[in-house]
Each structure stands twice: as structure tokens, then as C-alpha cells.
C-alpha positions in Angstrom: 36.5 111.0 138.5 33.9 113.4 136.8 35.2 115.8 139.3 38.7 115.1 138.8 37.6 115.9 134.9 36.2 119.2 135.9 39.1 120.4 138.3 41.8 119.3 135.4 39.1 121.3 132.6 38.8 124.1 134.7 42.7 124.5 135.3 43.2 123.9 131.7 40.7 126.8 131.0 42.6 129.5 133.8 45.5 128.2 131.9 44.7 129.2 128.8 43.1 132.6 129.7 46.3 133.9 131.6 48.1 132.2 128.7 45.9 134.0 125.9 45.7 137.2 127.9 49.7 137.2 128.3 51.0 135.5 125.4 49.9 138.2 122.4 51.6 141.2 124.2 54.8 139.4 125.4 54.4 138.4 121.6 53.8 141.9 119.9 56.1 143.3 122.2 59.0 141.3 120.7 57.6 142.0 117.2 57.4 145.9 117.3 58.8 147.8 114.4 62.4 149.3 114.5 62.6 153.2 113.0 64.3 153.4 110.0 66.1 156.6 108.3 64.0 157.4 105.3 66.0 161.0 104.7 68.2 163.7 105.7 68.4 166.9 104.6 70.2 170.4 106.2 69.4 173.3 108.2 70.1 176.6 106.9 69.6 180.3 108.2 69.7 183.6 107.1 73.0 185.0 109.1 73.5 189.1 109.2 76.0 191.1 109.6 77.6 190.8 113.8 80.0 193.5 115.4 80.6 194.1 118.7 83.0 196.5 120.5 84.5 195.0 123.8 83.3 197.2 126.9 82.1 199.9 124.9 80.7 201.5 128.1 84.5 201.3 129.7 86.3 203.1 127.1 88.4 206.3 128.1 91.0 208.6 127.1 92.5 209.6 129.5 94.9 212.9 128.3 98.0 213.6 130.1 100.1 216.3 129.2 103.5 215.7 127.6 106.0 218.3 125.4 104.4 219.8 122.6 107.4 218.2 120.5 105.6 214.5 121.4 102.8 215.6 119.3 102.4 215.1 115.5 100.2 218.3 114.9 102.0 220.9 113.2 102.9 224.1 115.1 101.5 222.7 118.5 101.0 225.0 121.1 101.5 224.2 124.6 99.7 222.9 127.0 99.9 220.1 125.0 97.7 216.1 126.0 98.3 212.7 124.4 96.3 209.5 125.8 95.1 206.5 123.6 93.2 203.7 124.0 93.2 199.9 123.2 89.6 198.7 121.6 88.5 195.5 121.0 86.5 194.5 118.1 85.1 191.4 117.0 82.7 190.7 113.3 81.7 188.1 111.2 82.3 190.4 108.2 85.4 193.2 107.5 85.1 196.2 108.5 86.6 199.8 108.3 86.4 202.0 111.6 86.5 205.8 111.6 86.5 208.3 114.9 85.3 211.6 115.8 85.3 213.8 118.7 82.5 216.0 120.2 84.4 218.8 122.3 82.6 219.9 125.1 82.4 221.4 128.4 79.6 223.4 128.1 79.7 225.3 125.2 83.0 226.3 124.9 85.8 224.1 123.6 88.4 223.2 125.9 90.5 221.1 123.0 91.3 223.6 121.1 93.7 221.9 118.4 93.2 217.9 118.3 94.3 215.0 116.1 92.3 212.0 116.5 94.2 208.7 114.9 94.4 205.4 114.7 97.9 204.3 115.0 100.1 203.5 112.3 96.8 204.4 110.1 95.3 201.3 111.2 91.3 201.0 111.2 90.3 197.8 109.6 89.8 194.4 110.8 89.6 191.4 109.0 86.1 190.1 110.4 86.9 186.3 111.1 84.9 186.4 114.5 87.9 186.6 116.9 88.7 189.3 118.7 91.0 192.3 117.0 92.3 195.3 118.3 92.8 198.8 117.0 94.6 201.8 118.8 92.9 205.0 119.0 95.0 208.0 119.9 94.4 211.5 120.7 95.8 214.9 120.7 95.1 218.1 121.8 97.5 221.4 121.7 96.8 224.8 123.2 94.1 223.2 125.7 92.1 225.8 128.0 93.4 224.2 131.1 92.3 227.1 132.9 88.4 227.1 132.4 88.8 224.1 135.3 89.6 223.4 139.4 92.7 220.8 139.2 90.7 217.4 138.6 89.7 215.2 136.8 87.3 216.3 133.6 85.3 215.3 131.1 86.0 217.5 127.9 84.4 215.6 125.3 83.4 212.3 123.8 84.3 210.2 121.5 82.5 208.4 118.5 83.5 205.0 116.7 81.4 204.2 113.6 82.2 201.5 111.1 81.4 200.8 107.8 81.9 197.4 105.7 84.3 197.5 103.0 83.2 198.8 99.7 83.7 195.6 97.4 82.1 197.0 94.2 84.1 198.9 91.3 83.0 201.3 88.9 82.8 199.4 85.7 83.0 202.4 83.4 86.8 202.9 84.2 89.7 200.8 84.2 90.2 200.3 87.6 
């Protein structure tokens, strides 16, 4: 019966090892803290000013010749071009666009007479971050058609440049 004692003590004490050594983490597992929000509080940046010009690369004028009468430049001489172009423009802020023209082919000017416009004197967009568009025509009168081979030529490139809006007054006058 002693031994019986010692079998039953020595279960008792597995027992209570594999108990003790399995109870406290089963235990503290159930009893972990939960996170809790303590605060929130925003994110802000410094955001400049954005503009881009769809396919800037791709843009082209491509001049075809049409009756001198088609053209709005006074006394227009023939041969007389016209082309345009469509350009795309998105910004997160307004903006006022303005053209130029380098004529070139070389050093002498093919386009002799131009007038480089924006139709219906169009060259603003409102800057909400969508695409807008803007027309760009051009016109040239008494070209030098005959410095070239028939072909197609490059005679000169074209510059958009923009500007923001000028918001400010002049507080000195009444305007």
C-alpha cells in the first residue's frame, strides 16, 4: 500500500507540474491587455504648385495652306498656312498661358508674317486638377515656300509658358 501511496504521490506531483507549467500561460493568455485609442490627430503637407501639359513631346502644328482671305492678319500675302492645335492642361492652381514662336530653318525665316493665337482669346484655366484644354492657332502669310524640296518641314518651334494669376492690387489707387 506504501507503493500504492508513492505511485498516487508521484502522479499527483506530474499532475501538478504539467498543470503549473500549463495553467499560468493558458491563464495570462486570456488575461492580455486590449489596445486602447489614447489620441488622434491629422497629417498635413506642404503641397506646391502642379501643372502638367498632356504629351508635350507630341504636340504639332501642322500648316496647310488655305486663301489668304481665311486669315485674320491684315493685308496677308499669299502663300498663305493656318494649322492649330488642341493642348491639354491640367493644375492644382489657375493659370494664364502665353505662346511664342522661334522661326527657323537655318537662319533665314521661312514665316515671314505670323499670328500666333489662342482661339476666341482663350488662355486660362481654372486649375481644379482635371484636365482643360486650350486651342492654339497659327498663321503665317507670304511664306518662303521656295527655300524647300516638296515635303514635309520643320520651320520653327513653338513655346508655351504659363504664369499664375496675379491676385494682388495696388493699394494706392482705386482699383
Amino acid at each position: 500500500m506504501k507503493n500504492n501511496y508513492r505511485v498516487i504521490l508521484m502522479c499527483l506531483a506530474v499532475l501538478g507540474v504539467v498543470y503549473a507549467s500549463a495553467g499560468p500561460d493558458k491563464k495570462a493568455e486570456e488575461e492580455k491587455y486590449k489596445p486602447l485609442d489614447l489620441c488622434k490627430f491629422s497629417v498635413s503637407m506642404d503641397v506646391g504648385h502642379y501643372i502638367q501639359l498632356k504629351e508635350c513631346n507630341k504636340r504639332k502644328i501642322e500648316l496647310k495652306q488655305v486663301a489668304c482671305k481665311e486669315l485674320s492678319l491684315d493685308d496677308a500675302k499669299f502663300p498663305c498656312y493656318k494649322g492649330s492645335d488642341v493642348i491639354e492642361v491640367r493644375a492644382n492652381f489657375a493659370a494664364i498661358f502665353s505662346a511664342s514662336i522661334d522661326k527657323n530653318d537655318g537662319g533665314e525665316d521661312v514665316l515671314e508674317e505670323v499670328n500666333l493665337y489662342w482661339e476666341n482669346g482663350v488662355n486660362t484655366i481654372q486649375g481644379t486638377g482635371e484636365w482643360e484644354e486650350l486651342k492654339l492657332n497659327l498663321e503665317a502669310s507670304n511664306v518662303k515656300i521656295y527655300k524647300f524640296a516638296p515635303g514635309t518641314v520643320e520651320v520653327g518651334e513653338i513655346t508655351i509658358s504659363f504664369i499664375p494669376p496675379d491676385d494682388t492690387k495696388d493699394e494706392t489707387t482705386n482699383d
